[in-house]
N, C-alpha and C positions, 0 to 999 in steps of 0.2 A: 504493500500500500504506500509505502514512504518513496518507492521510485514514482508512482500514480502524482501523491502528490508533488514533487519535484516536477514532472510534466508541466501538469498546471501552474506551477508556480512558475517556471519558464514561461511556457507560453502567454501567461499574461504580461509580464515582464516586458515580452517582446511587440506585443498588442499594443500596449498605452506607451504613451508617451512622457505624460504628466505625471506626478506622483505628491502626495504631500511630504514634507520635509518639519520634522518637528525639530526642535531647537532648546537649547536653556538660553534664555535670555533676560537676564538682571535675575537671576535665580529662578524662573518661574517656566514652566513650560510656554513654546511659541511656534505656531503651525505656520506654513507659511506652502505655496505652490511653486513644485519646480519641476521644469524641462529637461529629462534626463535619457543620455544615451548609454550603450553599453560597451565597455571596454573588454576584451577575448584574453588577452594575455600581459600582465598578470588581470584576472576579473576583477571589474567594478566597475559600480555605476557611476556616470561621468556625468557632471552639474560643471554650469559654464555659468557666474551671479558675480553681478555688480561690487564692487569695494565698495559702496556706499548703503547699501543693502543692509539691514538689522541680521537676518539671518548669515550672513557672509561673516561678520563680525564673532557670531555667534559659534557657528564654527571654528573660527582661529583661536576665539579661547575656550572654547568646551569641544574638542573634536568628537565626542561620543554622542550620537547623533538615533532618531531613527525614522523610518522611509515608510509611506502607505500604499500602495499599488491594489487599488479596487476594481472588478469587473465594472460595467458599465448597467446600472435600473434597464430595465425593462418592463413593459408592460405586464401586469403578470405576472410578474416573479417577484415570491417575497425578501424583501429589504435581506433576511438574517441568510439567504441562502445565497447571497453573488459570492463566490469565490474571492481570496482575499491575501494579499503577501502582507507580510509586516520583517520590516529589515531594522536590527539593530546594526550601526555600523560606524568604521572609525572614516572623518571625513581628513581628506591630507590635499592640500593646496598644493600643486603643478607646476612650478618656474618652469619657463622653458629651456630649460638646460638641465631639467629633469629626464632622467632617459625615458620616462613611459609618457608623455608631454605627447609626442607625434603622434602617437597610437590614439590618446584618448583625445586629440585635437579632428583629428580626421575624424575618430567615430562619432563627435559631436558633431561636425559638419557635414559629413554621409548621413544624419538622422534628422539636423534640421538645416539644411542647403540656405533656405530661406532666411536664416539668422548669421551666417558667414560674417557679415558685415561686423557682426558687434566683436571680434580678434582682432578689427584696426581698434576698436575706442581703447583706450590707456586703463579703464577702471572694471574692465574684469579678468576674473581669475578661474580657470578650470580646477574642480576639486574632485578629487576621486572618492567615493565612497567605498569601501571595500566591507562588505557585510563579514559579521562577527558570528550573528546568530539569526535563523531563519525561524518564522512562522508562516505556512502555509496553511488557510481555511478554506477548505474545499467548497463546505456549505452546511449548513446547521447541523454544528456536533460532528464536524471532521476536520479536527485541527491536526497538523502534522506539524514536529521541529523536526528540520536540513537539516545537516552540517551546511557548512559553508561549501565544502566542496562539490557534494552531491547538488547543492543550488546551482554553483556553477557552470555546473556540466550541463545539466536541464537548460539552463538560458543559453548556454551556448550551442546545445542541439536544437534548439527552435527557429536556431537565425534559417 
């Protein structure tokens, strides 16, 4: 069942694009939406957020982070059953003179082509999120914890 859910838990991964992004920010939990790609080798998920950004901030001083990735309501279907990732994870800011910098630069821009532009502005920074610890909810009353590797592998046989 734990390889089942890692499927799902891939393939939604791979499906959405947006994710919530929780935060400590002045002590206190802070949610906030972000744009994320996927990096293959080493894994994780790649956020590309403003220096000016509460969350950006938040990150550089609390790196322990964690991520929401929801199926999408449907008519029809109850709220407690969409399938559901929840990622604990450590977030690590990307100099470009980072060796994984190219990999997770291109995967960011292979995923949103359309935002390319924002690597000329001076005030952002690509952060990798590398997951710790996974939860996957299949749907009411089927929760499964990853490893981190076994996640890995799942998102990356979806591509």
């Amino acid at each position: 069942m734990k390889t089942a859910a890692a499927a799902v838990a891939g393939a939604l991964l791979r499906q959405h694009r947006v994710a919530a992004l929780g935060t400590i920010h002045a002590g206190a939990p802070a949610v906030s939406m972000v744009p994320y790609a996927i990096r293959s080798d080493p894994f994780a998920l790649i956020v590309l957020v403003s220096t000016l950004s509460a969350h950006t901030k938040d990150m550089l001083a609390q790196p322990q982070v964690g991520l929401l990735v929801l199926e999408a309501e449907r008519e029809g279907v109850p709220a407690h059953t969409l399938a559901r990732v929840s990622l604990e994870a450590v977030a690590q800011p990307l100099a470009a003179d980072d060796p994984g910098y190219a990999a997770a630069r291109a995967s960011y821009r292979a995923r949103f082509p359309d935002m390319a532009m924002l690597f000329d502005l001076g005030d952002f920074t690509l952060f990798a999120l590398t997951p710790r610890a996974i939860r996957a909810v299949l749907g009411f009353a089927q929760a499964h914890s990853l490893t981190p590797d076994a996640f890995a592998r799942a998102v990356v046989a979806a591509a």
